[in-house]
N, C-alpha and C positions, 0 to 999 in steps of 0.2 A: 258361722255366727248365726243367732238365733235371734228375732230382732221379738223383744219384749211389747214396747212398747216408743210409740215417738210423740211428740205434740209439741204446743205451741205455749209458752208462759208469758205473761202482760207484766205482772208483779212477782216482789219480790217472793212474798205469800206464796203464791202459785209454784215458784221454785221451792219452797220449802214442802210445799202437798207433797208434789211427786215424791220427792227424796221421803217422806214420810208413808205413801203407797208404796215404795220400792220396801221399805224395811217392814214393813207389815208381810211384803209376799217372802221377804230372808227368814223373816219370824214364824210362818204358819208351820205347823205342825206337819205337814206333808211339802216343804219346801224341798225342791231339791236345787233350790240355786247354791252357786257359790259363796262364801263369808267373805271372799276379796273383792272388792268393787275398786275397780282402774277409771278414773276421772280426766276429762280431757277437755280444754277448753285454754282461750285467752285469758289474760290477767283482768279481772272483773266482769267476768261472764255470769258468776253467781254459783262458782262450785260449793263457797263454804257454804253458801246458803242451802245449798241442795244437803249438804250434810248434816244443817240445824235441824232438816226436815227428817233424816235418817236418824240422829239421837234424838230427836223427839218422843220418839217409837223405841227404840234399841238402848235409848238410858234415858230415860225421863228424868227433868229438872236437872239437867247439864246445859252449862254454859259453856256454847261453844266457839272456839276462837281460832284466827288460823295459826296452825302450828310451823306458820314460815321460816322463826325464828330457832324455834325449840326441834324444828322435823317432826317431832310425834306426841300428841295428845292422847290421852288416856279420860272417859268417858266410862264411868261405870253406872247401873244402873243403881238403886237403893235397894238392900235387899236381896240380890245375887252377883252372884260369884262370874258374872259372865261380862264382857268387855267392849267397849268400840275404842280401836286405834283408828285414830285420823294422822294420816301421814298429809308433809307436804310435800313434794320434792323439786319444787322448782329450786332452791340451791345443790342440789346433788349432782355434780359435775361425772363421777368417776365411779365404779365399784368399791372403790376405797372408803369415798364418803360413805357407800350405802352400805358398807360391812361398820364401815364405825359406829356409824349410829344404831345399830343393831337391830335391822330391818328381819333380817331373818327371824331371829327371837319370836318377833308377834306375830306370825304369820299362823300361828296352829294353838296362837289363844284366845282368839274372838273374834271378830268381824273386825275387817282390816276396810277401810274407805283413802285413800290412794289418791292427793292432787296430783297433778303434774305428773303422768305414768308417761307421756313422752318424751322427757327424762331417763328412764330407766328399762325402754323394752327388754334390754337384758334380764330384765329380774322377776319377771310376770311370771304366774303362775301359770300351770297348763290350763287350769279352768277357772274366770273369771265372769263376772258381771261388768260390762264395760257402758258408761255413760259419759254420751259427746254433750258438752254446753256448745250452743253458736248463738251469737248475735244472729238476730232473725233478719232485723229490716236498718234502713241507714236513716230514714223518720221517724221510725218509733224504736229508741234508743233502751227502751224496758221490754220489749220483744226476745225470746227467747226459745230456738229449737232444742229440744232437748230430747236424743234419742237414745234408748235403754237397749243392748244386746245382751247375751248369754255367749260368752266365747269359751268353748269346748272345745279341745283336740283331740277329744277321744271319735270326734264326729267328722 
């Protein structure tokens, strides 16, 4: 693992920069990160938020929601043909669910952002962008660690 980037968020805001700096460096022209991003964190840590901050950048003027209910949201920009899937998988119990809902399908057409990937280690790609949400502190309840890797098995 290749550690990107780590820091510290107060606000919600702040969670949404990063995810919006992470999809600026998915986006550059000489990018060689991965298009899958694996998300990991407790329930209200700020993953979706980190992802408003990623369609910000990756599909402008999308409204985004979490996809807990539905599993996968589709985020297109205006004007191209290119995509953001936000999966959730905190209900994905089994291989079964994650072939039902047709997780493989999007995986090779656009940028794939991934709640709940400790759920499914079985189904990760070999090469990833992995981002940990943690509660930072137990008195400041808006504190947020958020560290960004590059996880490659070719390395």
């Amino acid at each position: 693992m290749i550690l990107i980037k780590e820091t510290v968020t107060s606000s919600v805001e702040e969670t949404e920069s990063l995810g919006a700096e992470l999809a600026a460096m998915l986006s550059a022209p000489d990018s060689e990160l991965p298009s899958y991003i694996a998300m990991y964190g407790d329930l209200g840590v700020g993953k979706t938020a980190f992802v408003r901050g990623v369609a910000s950048v990756l599909a402008s003027g999308c409204i985004v929601r979490s996809p807990t209910f539905a599993i996968v949201n589709e985020y297109r920009a205006k004007g191209t043909a290119s995509s953001l899937y936000h999966f959730d998988m905190y209900r994905i119990t089994s291989e079964d669910d994650l072939y039902s809902c047709g997780y493989d399908d999007y995986l090779d057409r656009g940028v794939c952002i991934v709640e709940w990937c400790e759920n499914i280690p079985y189904a990760l790609p070999d090469n990833y962008v992995k981002v940990v949400i943690e509660k930072n502190s137990v008195e400041n309840e808006n504190l947020r660690k958020i560290t960004i890797f590059c996880v490659d098995e070719r390395y």
